[in-house]
C-alpha positions as CSV (number, residue, x, y, z in Angstrom):
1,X,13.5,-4.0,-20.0
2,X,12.1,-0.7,-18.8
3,X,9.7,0.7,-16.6
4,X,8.4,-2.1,-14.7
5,X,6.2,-1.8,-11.5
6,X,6.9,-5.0,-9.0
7,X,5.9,-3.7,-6.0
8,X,2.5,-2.8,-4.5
9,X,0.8,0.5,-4.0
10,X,0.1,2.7,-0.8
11,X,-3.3,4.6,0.0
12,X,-3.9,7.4,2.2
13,X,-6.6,10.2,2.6
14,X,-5.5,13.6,2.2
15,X,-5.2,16.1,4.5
16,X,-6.5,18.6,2.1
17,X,-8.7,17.5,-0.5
18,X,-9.8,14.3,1.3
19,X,-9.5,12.1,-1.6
20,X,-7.9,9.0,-1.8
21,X,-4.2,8.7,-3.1
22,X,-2.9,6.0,-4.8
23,X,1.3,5.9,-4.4
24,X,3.5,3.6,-6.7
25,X,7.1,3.4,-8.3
26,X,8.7,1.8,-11.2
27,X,11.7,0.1,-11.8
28,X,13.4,-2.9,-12.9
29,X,13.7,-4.9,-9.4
30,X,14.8,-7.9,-10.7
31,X,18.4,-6.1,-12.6
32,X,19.0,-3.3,-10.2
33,X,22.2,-2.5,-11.8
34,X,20.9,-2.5,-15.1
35,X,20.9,0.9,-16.7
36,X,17.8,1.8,-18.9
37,X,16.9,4.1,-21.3
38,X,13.3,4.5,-19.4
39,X,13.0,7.3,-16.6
40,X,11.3,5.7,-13.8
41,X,8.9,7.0,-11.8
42,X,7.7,7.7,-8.7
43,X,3.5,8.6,-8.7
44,X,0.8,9.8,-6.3
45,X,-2.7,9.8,-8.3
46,X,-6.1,10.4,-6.6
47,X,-8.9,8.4,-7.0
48,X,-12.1,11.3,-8.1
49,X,-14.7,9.0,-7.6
50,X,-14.1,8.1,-4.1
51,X,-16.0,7.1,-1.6
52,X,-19.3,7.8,-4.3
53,X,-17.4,5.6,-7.5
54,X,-19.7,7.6,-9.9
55,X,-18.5,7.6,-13.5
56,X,-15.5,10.1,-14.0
57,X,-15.8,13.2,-16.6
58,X,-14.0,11.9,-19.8
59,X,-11.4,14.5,-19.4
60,X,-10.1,12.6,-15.9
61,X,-11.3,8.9,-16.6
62,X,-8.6,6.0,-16.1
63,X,-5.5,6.6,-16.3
64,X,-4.5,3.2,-18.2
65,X,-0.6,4.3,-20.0
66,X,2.3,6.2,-19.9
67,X,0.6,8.7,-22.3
68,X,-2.5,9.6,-19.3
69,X,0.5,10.9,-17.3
70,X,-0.1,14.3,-19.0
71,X,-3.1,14.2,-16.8
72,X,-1.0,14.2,-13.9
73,X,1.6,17.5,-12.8
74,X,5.0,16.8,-13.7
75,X,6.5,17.9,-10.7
76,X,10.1,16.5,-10.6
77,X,12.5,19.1,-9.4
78,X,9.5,21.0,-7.4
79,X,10.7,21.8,-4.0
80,X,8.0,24.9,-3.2
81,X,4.8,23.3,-4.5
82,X,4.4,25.6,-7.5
83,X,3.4,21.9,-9.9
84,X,0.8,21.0,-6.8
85,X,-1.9,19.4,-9.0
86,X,-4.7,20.8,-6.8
87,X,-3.4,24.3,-6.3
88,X,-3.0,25.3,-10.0
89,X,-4.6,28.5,-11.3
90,X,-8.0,29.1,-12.2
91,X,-8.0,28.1,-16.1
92,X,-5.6,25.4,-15.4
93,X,-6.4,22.0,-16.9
94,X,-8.0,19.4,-14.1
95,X,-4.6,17.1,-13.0
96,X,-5.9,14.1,-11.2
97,X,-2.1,13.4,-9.2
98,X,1.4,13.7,-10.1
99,X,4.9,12.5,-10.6
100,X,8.3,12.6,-10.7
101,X,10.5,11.3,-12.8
102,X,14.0,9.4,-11.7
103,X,17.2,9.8,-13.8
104,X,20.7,8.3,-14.0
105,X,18.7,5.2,-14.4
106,X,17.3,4.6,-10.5
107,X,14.6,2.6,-9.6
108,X,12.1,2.4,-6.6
109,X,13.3,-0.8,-5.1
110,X,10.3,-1.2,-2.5
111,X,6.6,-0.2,-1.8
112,X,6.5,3.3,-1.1
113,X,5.3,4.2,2.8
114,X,2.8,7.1,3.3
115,X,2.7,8.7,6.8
116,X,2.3,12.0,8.2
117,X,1.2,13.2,4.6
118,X,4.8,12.5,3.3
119,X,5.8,9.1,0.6
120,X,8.7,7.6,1.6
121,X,10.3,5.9,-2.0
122,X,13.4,3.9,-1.5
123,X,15.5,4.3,-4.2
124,X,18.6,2.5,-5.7
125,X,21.3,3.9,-8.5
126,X,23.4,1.8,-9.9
127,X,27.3,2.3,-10.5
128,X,28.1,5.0,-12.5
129,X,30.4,2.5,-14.7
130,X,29.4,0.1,-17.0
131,X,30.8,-3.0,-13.5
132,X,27.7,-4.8,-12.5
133,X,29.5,-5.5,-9.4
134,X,30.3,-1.9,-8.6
135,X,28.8,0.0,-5.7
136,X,25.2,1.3,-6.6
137,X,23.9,4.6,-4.0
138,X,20.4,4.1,-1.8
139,X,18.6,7.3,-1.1
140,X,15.2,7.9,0.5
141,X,13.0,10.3,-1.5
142,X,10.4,12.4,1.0
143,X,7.5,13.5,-1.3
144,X,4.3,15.6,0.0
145,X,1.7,13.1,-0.8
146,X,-1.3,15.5,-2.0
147,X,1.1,18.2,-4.5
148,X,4.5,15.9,-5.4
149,X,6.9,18.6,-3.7
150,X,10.2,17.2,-3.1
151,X,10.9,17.2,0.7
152,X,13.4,15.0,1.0
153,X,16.1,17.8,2.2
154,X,14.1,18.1,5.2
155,X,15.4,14.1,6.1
156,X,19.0,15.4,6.9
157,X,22.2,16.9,4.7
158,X,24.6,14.4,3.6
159,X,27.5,15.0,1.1
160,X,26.4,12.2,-1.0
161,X,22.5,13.7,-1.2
162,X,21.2,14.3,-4.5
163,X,17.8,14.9,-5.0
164,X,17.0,12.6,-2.5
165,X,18.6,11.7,1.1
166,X,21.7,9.3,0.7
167,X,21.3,6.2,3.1
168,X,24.0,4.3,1.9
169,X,25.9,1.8,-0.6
């Protein structure tokens, strides 16, 4: 039980650095109302070698656990764009993408869908209770797709938003 990926990835060139972007999302598909210890996650991470695929620097070579996220910017809770992994200062360590991690034990419950240089991450809570027939929450979460910024206020105000849009139960 845990962090568990099920669904497939989305590409996209960006806008800005004109790399491509890999998007994915974790979470436990299969028990949706399961709470877990895990935070999921939802990720963009760019692929440096593309379109040449030359051998990476060390520093930035595969990302291959949950321990290369530290080359990525943590950028949960970033609405301005300060964490953007390609517009850190000079002297900054190289971050090849970024994420953001989900709490109160939500999952991604779909393929994340990149257009208009936003990811679209549909995203399921379950019941604040311990009934695993209660009413879970959906939200959408709007992310920029090159720096991680939450922009999922711009999708509308609902009472029930948290830091993603509510879209129902």
């Amino acid at each position: 039980q845990g962090r568990l990926m099920f669904h497939s990835m989305d590409a996209a060139i960006g806008k800005e650095t004109k790399k491509l972007w890999l998007f994915a999302g974790t979470g436990d598909y299969e028990n949706l109302v399961e709470k877990s210890q895990h935070k999921n996650l939802l990720l963009g991470i760019s692929d440096e070698r593309f379109p040449r695929f030359i051998k990476p620097p060390s520093a930035i070579s595969n990302i291959s656990g949950v321990d290369d996220l530290l080359k990525c910017s943590n950028t949960t809770k970033d609405t301005t764009g300060v964490k953007c992994p390609h517009k850190l200062p000079a002297g900054t360590p190289k971050k090849v993408g970024w994420y953001i991690e989900l709490g109160d034990s939500k999952k991604v419950t779909a393929s994340p869908t990149v257009s208009g240089g936003v990811v679209y991450y549909p995203i399921f809570k379950p019941p604040p209770d311990s009934d695993k027939c209660g009413e879970g929450t959906a939200t959408i979460c709007a992310v920029d797709d090159e720096c991680g910024t939450n922009l999922s206020s711009l999708l509308g105000k609902h009472p029930k938003d948290d830091e993603c849009h509510f879209v129902g139960i």
